[in-house]
C-alpha positions in Angstrom: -20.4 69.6 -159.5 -20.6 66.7 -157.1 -22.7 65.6 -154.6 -20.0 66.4 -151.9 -19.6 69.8 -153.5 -23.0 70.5 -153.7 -23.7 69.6 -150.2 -21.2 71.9 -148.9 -22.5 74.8 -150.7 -25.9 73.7 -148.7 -24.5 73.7 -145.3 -22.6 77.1 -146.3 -25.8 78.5 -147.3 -27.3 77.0 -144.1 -24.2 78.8 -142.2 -23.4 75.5 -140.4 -19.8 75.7 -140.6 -19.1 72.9 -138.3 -20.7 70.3 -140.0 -18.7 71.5 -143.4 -15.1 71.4 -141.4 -14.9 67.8 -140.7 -17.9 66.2 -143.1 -15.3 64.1 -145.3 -13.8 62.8 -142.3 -17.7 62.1 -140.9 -18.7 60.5 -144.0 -15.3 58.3 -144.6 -15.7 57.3 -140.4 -19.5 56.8 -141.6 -19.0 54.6 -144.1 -16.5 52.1 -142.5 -18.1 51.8 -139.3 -21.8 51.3 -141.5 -23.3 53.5 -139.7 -27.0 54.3 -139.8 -28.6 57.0 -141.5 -30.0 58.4 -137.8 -26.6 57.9 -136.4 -25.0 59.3 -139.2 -27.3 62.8 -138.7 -27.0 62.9 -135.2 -23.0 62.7 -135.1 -22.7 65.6 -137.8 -25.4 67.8 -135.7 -23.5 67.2 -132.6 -20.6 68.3 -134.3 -22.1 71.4 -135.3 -23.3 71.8 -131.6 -19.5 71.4 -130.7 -18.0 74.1 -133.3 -20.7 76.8 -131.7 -20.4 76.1 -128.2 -16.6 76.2 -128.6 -16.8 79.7 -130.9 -18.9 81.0 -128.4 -16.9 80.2 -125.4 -14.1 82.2 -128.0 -16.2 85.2 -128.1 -17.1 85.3 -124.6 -13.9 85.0 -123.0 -12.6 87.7 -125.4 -15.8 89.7 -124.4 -14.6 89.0 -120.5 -11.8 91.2 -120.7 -9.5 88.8 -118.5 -6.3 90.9 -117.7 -4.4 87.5 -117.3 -5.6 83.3 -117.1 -6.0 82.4 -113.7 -7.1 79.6 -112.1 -8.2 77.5 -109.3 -6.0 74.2 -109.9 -3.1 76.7 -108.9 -4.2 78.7 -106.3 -2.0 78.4 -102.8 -5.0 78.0 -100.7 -2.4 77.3 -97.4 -1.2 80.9 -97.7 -4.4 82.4 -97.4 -6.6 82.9 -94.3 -9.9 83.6 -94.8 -11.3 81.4 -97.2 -11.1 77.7 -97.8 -11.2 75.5 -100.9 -14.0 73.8 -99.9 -16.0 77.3 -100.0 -14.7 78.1 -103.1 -15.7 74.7 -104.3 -19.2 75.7 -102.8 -19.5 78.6 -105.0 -18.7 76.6 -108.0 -22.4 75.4 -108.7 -23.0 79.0 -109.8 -26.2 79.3 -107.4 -25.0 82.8 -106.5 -25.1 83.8 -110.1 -28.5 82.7 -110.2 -29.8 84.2 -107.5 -28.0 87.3 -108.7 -25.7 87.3 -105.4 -22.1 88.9 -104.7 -19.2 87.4 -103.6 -16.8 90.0 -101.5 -13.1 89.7 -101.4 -11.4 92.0 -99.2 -8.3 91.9 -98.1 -4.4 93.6 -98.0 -2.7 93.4 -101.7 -0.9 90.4 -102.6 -2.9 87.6 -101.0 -4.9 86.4 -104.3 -7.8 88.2 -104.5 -7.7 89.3 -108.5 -6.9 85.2 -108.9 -9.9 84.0 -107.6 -12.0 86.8 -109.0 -10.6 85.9 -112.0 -10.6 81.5 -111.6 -14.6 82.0 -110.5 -15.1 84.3 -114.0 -13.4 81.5 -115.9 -15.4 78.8 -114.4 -18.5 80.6 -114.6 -17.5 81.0 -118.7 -17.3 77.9 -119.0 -20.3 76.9 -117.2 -22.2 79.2 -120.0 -22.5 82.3 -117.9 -21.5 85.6 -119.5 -18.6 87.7 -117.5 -17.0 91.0 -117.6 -14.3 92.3 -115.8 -12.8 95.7 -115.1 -10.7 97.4 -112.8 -12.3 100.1 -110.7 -10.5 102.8 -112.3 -11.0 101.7 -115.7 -14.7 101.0 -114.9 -15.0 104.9 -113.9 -13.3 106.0 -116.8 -15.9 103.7 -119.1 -18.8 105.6 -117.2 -17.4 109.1 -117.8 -17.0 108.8 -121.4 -20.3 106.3 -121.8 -21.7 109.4 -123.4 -19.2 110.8 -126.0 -17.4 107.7 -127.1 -19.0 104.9 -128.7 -16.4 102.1 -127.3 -17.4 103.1 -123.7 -20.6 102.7 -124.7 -20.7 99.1 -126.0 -19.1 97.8 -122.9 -21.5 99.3 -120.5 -24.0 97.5 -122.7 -22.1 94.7 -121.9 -21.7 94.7 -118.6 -25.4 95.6 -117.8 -26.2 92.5 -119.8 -24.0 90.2 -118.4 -24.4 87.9 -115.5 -21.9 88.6 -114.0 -19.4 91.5 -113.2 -15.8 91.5 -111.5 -14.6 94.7 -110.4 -11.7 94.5 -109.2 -9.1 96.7 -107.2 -12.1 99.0 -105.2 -9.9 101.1 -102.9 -6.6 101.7 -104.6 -7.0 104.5 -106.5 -8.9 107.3 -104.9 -12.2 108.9 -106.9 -14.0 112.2 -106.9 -17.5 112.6 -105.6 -18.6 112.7 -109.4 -17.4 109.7 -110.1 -18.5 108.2 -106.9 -22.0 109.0 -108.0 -21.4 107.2 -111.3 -20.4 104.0 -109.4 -23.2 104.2 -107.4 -25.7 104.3 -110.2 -24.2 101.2 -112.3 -24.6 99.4 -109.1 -28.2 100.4 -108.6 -29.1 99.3 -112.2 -27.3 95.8 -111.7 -28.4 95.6 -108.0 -31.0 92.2 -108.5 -30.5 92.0 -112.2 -26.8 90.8 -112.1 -23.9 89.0 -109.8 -20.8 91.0 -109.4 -17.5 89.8 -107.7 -15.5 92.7 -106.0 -11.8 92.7 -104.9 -10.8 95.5 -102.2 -8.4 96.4 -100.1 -10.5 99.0 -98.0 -13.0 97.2 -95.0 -16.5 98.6 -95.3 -15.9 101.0 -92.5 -13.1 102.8 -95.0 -15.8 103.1 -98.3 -17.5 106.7 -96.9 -14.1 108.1 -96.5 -13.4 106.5 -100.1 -16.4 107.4 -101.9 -16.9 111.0 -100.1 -20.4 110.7 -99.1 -21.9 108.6 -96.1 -24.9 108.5 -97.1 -24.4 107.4 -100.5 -21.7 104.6 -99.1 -24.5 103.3 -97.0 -27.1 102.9 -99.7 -24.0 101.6 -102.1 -23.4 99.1 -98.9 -26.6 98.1 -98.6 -27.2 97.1 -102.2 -23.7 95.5 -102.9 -24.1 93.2 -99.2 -27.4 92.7 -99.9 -27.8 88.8 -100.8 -23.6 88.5 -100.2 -21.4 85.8 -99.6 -18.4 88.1 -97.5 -14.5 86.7 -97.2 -11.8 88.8 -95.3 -9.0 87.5 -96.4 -5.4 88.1 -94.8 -2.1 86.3 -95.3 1.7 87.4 -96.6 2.0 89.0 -100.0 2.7 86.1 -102.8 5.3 89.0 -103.9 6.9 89.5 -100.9 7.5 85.4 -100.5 8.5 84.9 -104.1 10.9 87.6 -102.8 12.0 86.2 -99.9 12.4 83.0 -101.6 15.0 84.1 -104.2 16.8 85.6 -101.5 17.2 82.3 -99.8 18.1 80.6 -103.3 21.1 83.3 -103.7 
């Protein structure tokens, strides 16, 4: 066996695959530029560095849940009131995360509230915070069954350990008192511990209607806007000028 061989069966054994994907190329690059033996190391460990930071990026956006890719770069700021690119921007040092704080986004459908839930969870992943995202009625259906199926389960886990949650949609389907409760207590457990991002179409004064209890809302309210940054956002449905667009082009 060779010396080549044998060291990759070492960095196998070691499990540093990313070293082992590209060594021959390393060593080749190595020898022709005569590299030193401390330059040498330090290249093939920030290789290895490379290959998990990227796999772990892999896992975590898998682990996000993301219903789509959206992002900021593409986001028609002009057609929305209510927010500005500069605050955006301001959000983008990830201070609110730190500080375990919420960003609201409420607003009629249509406007871009799900994209910029979704850009600020894509630019937190890649900023090396940890995201989930579910819609509010598939977040209540994960809490109902957290208890009899094992799937429902794990993501909970998941979400209580991330750093931050997007729940999106709050308002347009309606929920039981039950489940209401449910809500209520995965907010209580992440209230401090976690940063969640919330998309709605129903203003605060609509949530005890909503949730069917007043005095639950107002505890729920006074968690969730505790430590918040607030946007009420208004504008015409990017569906409905799409539409009117291609009626123009006919």
């Amino acid at each position: 066996m060779t010396n080549y061989k044998e060291t990759l069966n070492i960095l196998s054994a070691l499990k540093l695959k990313g070293m082992s994907e590209k060594l021959e190329d390393k060593i080749n690059a190595a020898e022709k530029r005569k590299m030193s033996y401390l330059s040498f190391l330090k290249s093939i460990l920030e290789m290895e560095i490379e290959y998990r930071t990227q796999k772990r990026l892999k896992r975590n956006f898998a682990g996000a849940h993301f219903p789509v890719e959206k992002h900021l770069g593409n986001f028609e700021f002009k057609y929305c009131k209510g927010i500005t690119k500069r605050e955006i921007q301001g959000l983008l040092d990830f201070s609110f995360i730190d500080n375990h704080e919420n960003v609201l986004l409420f607003g009629p459908p249509g406007i871009g509230k799900t994209h910029l839930s979704i850009a600020l969870g894509y630019e937190a992943l890649q900023s090396g915070y940890t995201v989930c995202f579910e819609k509010m009625n598939s977040l209540i259906k994960l809490l109902k069954t957290v208890d009899i199926q094992r799937t429902s389960a794990f993501r909970i886990n998941r979400i209580l350990k991330s750093d931050l949650l997007i729940i999106d949609e709050i308002g347009y389907t309606p929920i039981d008192k039950k489940e209401a409760n449910y809500f209520f207590n995965i907010i209580s457990e992440l209230y401090e511990r976690n940063s969640i991002i919330i998309t709605s179409n129903k203003p605060f004064e609509s949530w005890a209607e909503m949730l069917g209890d007043e005095i639950m809302t107002t505890a729920l309210l006074d968690r969730i806007l505790h430590h918040a940054h607030i946007f009420s956002l208004s504008g015409e449905s990017y569906r409905i000028r799409k539409f009117k667009k291609s009626k123009k082009e006919v």
